[in-house]
N, C-alpha and C positions, 0 to 999 in steps of 0.2 A: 744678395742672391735674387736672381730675378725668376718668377713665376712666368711661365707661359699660359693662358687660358685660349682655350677654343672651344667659343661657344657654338661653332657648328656642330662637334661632338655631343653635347649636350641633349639640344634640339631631337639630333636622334631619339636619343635612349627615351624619351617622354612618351611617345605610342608604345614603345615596348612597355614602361611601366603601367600603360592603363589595360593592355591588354592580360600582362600577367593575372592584374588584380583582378578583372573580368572571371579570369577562367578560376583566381583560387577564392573569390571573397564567398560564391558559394556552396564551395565545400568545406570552409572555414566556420562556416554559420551555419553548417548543417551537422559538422561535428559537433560542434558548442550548441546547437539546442538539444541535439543529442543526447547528450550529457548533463545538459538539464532535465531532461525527461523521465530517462533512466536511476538519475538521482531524486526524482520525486517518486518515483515506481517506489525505491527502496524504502523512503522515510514513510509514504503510504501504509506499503508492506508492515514495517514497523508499528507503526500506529496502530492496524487494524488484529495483529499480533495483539498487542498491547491491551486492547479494549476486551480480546476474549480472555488475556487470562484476568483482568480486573472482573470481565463477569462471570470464567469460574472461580472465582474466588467466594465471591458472592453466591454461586450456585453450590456449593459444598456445607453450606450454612444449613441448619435444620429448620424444617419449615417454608424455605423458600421456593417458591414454585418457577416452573418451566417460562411463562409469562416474562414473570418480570427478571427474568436473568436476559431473556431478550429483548425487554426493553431499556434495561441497563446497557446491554451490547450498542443498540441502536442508539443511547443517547450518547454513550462515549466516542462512537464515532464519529456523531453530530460534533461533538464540544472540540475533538483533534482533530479531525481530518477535514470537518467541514463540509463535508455534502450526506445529505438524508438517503439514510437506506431504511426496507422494511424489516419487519417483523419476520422476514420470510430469507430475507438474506442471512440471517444466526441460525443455525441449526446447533440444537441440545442432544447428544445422547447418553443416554442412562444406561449403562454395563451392569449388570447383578454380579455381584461379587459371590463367586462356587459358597454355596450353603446359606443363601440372600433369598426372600423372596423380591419374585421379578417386582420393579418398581412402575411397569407399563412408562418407562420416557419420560417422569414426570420427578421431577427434580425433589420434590417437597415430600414424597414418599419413598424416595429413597434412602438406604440403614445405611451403617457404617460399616468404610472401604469399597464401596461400591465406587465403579468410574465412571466419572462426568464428563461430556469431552464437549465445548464449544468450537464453533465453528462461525466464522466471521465470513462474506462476502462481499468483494465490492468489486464494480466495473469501474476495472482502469477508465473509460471514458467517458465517466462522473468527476475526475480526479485530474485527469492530466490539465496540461499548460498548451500546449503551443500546437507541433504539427502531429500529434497524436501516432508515435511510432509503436506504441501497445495499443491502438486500436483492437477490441475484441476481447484482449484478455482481463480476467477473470480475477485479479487479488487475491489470497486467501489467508485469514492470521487463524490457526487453532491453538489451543491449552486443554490441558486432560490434568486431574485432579483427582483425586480420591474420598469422597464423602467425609465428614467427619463423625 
């Protein structure tokens, strides 16, 4: 069996194959960091979830005060996430439970069944990787608990 080869055929197609790749390699690389972006958004997300209900957990405890349930916040997200937030990014609030006296916001004087509800913040563009497609937005992990 004899093969015929024409390598002027070839020669052609070479400018076609650089030009395709021209036009797709950067949409190709725009979806895929994409995708990596949006999958650190998530596990972010995750994390910063994570670290509020670890400090309402900790804030449902008797005794423990408004303070250090936010600086528990702020260190758990130091130890997972990896970038430092303030004291000012965790917001505490204290619910009186109907027939409670009010606790004034302050975790360590609140009764039992009273709701606790943390609130974690962080700016995506502390967090991201690459072309920052959440530029702006805002994170948020809450948990809400009930005094013991």
């Amino acid at each position: 069996m004899r093969r015929s080869f024409r390598p002027e055929q070839n020669k052609n197609r070479i400018g076609t194959a650089i030009v395709e790749t021209a036009f797709m390699l950067p949409i190709m690389l725009s979806v895929t960091f994409g995708v990596v972006e949006f999958g650190r958004a998530l596990m972010v997300s995750n994390l910063i979830t994570n670290a509020a209900r670890e400090a309402n957990r900790m804030s449902i405890i008797r005794g423990v005060t408004t303070a250090e349930v936010k600086a528990m916040a702020v260190d758990q997200v130091f130890r997972t996430v990896g970038t430092t937030i303030t004291n000012s990014a965790v917001t505490v609030t204290v619910t009186a439970h109907p027939g409670n006296p009010d606790p004034g916001n302050e975790t360590a004087n609140a009764s039992t069944r009273d709701l606790v509800e943390v609130q974690v913040d962080v700016d995506y563009d502390d967090v991201g990787y690459f072309f920052r497609f959440l530029a702006g937005v805002t994170l948020k992990g809450n948990s809400a608990m009930r005094h013991e």
